[in-house]
MARSEPA-170154 format. One line per field, with one value per residue (C-alpha): y, x, z. Coordinates in pm, 1 decimal. Layout:
N
Y [Y | ...]
X [X | ...]
Z [Z | ...]
END
This chain:
258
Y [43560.8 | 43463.0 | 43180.3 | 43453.8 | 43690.7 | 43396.5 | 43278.0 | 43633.1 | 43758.5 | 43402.8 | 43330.7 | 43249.5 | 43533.1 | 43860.3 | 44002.7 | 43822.5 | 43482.6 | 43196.0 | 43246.5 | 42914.7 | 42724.7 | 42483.9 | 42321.7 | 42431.2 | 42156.7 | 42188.6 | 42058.0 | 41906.0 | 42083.9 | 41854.3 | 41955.8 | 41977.0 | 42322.0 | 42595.6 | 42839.0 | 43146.9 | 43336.8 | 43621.4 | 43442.6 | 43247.2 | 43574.2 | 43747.0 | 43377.2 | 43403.2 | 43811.0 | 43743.4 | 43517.4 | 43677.8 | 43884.7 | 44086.3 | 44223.0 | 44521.1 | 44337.9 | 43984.4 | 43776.3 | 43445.0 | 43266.0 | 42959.0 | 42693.5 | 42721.9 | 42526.9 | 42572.5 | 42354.4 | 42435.6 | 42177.1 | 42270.7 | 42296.8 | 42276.5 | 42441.3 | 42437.8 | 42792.2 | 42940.4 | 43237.6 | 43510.2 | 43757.9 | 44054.7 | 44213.9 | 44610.1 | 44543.0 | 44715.4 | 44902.6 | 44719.0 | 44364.4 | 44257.1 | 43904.8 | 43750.2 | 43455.2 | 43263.6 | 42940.4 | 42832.6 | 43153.8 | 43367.6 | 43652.1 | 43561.5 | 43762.8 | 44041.5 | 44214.2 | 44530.6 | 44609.5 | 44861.3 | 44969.3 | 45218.8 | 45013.4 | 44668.5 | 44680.0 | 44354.1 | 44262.9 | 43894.7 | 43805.4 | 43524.5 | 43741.5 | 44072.6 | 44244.1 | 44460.6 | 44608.7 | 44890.8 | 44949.0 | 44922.0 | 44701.8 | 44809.8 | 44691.6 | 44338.6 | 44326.5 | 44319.9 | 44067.2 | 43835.5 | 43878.8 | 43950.6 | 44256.5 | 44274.6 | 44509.2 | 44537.5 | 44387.3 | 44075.7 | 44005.6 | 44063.2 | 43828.4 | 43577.2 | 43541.0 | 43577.3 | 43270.8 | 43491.6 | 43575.9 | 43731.4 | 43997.7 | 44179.2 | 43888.6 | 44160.8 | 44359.3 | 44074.2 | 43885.4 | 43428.7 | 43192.8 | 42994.7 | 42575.0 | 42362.5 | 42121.4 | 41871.0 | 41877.9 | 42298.1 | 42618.5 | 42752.1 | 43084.2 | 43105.9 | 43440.4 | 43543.3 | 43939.0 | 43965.3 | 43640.4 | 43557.1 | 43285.9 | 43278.9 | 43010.0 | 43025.3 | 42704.0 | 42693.6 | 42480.6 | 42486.0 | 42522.8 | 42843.3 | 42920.0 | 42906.5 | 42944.9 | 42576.7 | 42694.3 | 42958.3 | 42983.7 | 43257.5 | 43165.7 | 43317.1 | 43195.0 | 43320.7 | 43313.9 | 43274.5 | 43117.6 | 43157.4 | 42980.8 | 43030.0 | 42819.2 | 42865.7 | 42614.9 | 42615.7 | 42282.7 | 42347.7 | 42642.5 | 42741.3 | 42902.7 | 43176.9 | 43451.3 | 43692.0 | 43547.3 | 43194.6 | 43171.0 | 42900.2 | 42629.2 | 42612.7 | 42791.4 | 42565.8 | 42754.0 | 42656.7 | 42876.3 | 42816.0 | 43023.6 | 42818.1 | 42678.8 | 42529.4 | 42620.3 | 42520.6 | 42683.5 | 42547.2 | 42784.3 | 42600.3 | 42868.2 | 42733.5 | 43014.6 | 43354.9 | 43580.7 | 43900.0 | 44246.2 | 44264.0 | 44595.4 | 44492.4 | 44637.4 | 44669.2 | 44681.2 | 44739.5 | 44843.8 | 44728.0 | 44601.4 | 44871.8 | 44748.0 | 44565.4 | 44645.7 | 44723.9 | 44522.6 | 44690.9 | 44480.0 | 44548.9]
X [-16472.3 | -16093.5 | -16288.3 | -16452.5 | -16135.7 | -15950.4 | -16159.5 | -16223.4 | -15844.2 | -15712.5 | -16138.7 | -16338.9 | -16583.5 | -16652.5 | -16978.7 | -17210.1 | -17057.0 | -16875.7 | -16512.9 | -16404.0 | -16119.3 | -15867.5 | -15597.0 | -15273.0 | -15079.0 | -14744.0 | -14346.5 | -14126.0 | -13754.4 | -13501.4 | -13168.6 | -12936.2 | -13110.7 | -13002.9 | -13213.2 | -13106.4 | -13338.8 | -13354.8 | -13514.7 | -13762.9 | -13842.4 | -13920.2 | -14094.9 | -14337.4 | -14380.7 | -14498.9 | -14777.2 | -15076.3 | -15330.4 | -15503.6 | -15827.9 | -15953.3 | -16207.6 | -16242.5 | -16520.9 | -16524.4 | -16783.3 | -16674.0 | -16665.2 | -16445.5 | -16385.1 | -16265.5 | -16086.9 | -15918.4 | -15841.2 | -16234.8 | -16452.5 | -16480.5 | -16729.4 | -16806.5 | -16940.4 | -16950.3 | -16749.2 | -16763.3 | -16484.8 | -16473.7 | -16154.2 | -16133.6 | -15731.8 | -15516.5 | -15816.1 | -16048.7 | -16139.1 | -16481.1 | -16503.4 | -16906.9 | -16925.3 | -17239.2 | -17405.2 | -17722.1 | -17768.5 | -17713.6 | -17457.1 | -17265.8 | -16961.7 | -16845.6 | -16497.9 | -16432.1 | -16026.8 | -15896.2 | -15496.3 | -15535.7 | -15841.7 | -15940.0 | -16341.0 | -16515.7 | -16829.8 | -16968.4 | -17343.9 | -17271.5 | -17146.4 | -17276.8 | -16936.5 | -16741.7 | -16413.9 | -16276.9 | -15898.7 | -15588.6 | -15285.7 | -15058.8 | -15312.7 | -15329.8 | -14999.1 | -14934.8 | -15187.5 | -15095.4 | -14742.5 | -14612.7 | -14675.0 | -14973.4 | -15118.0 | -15351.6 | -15097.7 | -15045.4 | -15372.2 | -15452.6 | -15180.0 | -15242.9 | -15566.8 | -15462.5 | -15168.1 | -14870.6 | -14593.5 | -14678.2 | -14370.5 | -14217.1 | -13943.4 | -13719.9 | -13669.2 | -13526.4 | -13247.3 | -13298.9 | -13068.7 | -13201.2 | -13234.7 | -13405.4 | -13617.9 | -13890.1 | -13877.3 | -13958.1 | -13775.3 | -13728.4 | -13611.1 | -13544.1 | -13425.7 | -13482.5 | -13549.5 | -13477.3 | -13665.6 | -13878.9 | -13788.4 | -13964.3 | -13948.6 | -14118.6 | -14178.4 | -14228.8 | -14274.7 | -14081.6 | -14350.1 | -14541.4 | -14304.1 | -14646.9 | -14627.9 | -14725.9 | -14613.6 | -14527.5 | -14410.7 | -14371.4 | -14230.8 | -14140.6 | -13952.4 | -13903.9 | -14112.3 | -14459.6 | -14305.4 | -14564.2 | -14649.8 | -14808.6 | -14828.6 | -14988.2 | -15042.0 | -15185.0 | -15252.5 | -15378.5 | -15390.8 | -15678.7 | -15616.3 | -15872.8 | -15775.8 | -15719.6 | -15534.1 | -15381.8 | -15546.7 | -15543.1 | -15793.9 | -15795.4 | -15566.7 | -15491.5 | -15361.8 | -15268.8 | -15179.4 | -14999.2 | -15034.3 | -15083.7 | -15365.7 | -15345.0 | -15636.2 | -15666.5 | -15843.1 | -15945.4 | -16102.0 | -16182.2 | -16300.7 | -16618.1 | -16700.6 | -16412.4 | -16564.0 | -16337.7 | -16416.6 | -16776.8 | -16925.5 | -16922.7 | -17076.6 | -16873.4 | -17134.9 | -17041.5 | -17285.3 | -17242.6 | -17609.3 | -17750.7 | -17687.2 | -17339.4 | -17078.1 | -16727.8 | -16434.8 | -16077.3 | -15747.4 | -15473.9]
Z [5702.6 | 5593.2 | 5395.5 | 5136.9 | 5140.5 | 5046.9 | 4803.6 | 4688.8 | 4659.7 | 4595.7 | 4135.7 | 1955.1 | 1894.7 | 2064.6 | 2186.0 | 2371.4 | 2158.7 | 2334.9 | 2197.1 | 2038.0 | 2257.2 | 2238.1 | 2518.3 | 2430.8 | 2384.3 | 2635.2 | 2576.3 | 2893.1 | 2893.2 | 2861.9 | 3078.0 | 2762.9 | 2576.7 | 2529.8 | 2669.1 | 2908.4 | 3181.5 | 2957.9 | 2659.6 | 2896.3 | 3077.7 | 2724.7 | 2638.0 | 2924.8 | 2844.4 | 2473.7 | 2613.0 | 2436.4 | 2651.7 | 2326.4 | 2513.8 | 2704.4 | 2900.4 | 3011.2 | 3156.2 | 3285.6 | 3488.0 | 3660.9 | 3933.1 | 4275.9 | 4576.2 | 4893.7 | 5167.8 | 5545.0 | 5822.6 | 5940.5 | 5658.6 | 5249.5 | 5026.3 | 4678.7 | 4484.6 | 4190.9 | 4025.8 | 3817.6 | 3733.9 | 3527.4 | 3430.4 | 3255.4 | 3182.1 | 3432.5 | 3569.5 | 3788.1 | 3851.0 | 3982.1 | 4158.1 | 4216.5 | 4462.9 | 4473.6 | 4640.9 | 4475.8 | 4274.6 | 4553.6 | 4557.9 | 4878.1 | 4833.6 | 4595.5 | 4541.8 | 4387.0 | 4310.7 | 4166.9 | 4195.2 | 4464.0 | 4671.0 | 4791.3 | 4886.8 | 4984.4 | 5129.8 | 5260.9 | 5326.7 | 5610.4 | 5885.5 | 5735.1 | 5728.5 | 5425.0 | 5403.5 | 5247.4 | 5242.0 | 5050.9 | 4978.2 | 5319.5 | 5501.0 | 5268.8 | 5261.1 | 5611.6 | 5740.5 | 5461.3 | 5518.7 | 5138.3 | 4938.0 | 4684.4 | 4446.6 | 4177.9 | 3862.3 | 4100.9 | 4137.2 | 3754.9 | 3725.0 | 3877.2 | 3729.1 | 3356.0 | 3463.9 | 3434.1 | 3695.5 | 3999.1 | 3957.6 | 3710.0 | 3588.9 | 3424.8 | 3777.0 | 3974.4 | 4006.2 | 3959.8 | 3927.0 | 3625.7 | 3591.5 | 3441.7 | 3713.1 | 3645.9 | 3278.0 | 3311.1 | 3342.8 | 3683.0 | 3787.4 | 4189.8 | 4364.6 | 4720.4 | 4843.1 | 5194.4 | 5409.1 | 5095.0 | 4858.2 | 4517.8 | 4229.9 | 3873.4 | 3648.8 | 3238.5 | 3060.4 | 2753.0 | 2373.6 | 2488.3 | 2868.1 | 2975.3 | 3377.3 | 3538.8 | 3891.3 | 4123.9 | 4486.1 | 4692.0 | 5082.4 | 5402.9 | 5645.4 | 6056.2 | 6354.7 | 6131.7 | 5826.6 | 5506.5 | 5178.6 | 4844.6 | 4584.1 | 4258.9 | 3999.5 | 3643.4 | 3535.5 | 3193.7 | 2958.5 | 2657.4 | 2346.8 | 2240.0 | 1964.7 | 2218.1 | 2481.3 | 2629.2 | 2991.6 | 3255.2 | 3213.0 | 3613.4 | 3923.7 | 4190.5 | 4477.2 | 4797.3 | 5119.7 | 5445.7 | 5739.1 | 6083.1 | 5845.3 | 5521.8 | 5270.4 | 4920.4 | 4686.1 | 4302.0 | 4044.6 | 3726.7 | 3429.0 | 3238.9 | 3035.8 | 2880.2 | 2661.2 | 2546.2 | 2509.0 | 2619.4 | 2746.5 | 3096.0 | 3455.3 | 3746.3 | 4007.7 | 4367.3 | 4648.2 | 5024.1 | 5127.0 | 5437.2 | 5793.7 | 5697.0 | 5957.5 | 5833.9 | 5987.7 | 5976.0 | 5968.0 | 6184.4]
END
């Protein structure tokens, strides 16, 4: 069950063409320029994301300390109203997610379970908050938070940017690099009694007219277990007239998380 929410939370034309792409080629930061967190923050913001709805079909994997497994993906994306994530194995629908910014609704085939709930309840059993724009985000490779509301120290680390601030127990640290301040990296930790990671990396970016997306997402999660998750995106198309649908199969029993 945490496998598929995991893997479910964690996935140059318009029309039904295949938008033409390119890799975006990417610049190391040297330690001597002149840059400040404010222009890298405004950098990163200016990123294009020119579309009202997004779809991308693609390949995903998934590792723990007791099992791996390799599916496919599709995600569709109405902009800042509802994302719609398809998991399937040979074909088969195994999984599906429906988010929206006031619900998270979720449903897997193996153990014949869904869930319908919101982000308190996310929040708390994965130990750092979460809404719909982080989600969104984290998908379309930008930063997980809103850059201009918090307080970093700024550095340049690794040939990139990197802002670093810390709100209460968590640490967080954001990495550009320094043509498009494209995000390559971001890490989100807690520390205490049940320390927490998250680590999210973008390894390579494509250019479309609309937008500059991630080529893949490599994230990685720590929580007593460590589980890695890869989703590689095959096929973006922009602006489609897309389907959202969402309809928990009879006879599934609902779980509920403390």
């Amino acid at each position: 069950m945490k496998k598929s929410i995991s893997i479910l939370i964690i996935a140059v034309a318009f029309a039904s063409c295949k938008p033409k792409q390119a890799v975006v080629s990417e610049q190391a930061v040297t330690a001597g320029e002149a840059k400040s967190a404010k222009e890298v923050i405004a950098g990163h913001k200016a990123v294009p994301k020119d579309f009202k709805t997004l779809y991308i079909k693609g390949d995903a994997s998934y590792k723990d300390s007791k099992q791996s497994q390799n599916v496919s993906v599709e995600i569709r994306i109405k902009k800042d109203e509802t994302i719609l994530v398809s998991v399937r194995v040979l074909g088969i629908t195994m999984a599906k997610a429906l988010i929206t910014p006031k619900s998270v609704s979720y449903y897997e085939k193996i153990n014949g379970q869904y869930f319908e709930g919101n982000y308190a309840v996310l929040s708390r059993w994965l130990g750092t908050g979460l809404d719909y724009k982080k989600v969104q985000n984290m998908l379309l490779g930008e930063a997980l938070d809103d850059l201009d509301k918090g307080n970093y120290q700024f550095s340049v680390e690794d040939g990139k940017y990197k802002l670093q601030g810390k709100e209460r127990s968590i640490s967080k640290e954001f990495f550009f690099e320094g043509a498009n301040y494209l995000l390559k990296k971001q890490v989100v930790a807690q520390g205490g009694q049940e320390p927490r990671s998250l680590e999210i990396q973008y390894p390579a970016h494509n250019q479309y007219t609309s937008a500059l997306l991630p080529k893949e997402i490599k994230i990685e999660a720590e929580q007593k277990d460590r589980v890695n998750i890869k989703i590689e995106y095959k096929v973006v198309t922009f602006d489609e007239k897309l389907s959202f649908p969402y309809e928990v199969p009879e006879g599934y029993e609902q779980i509920f998380i403390d």
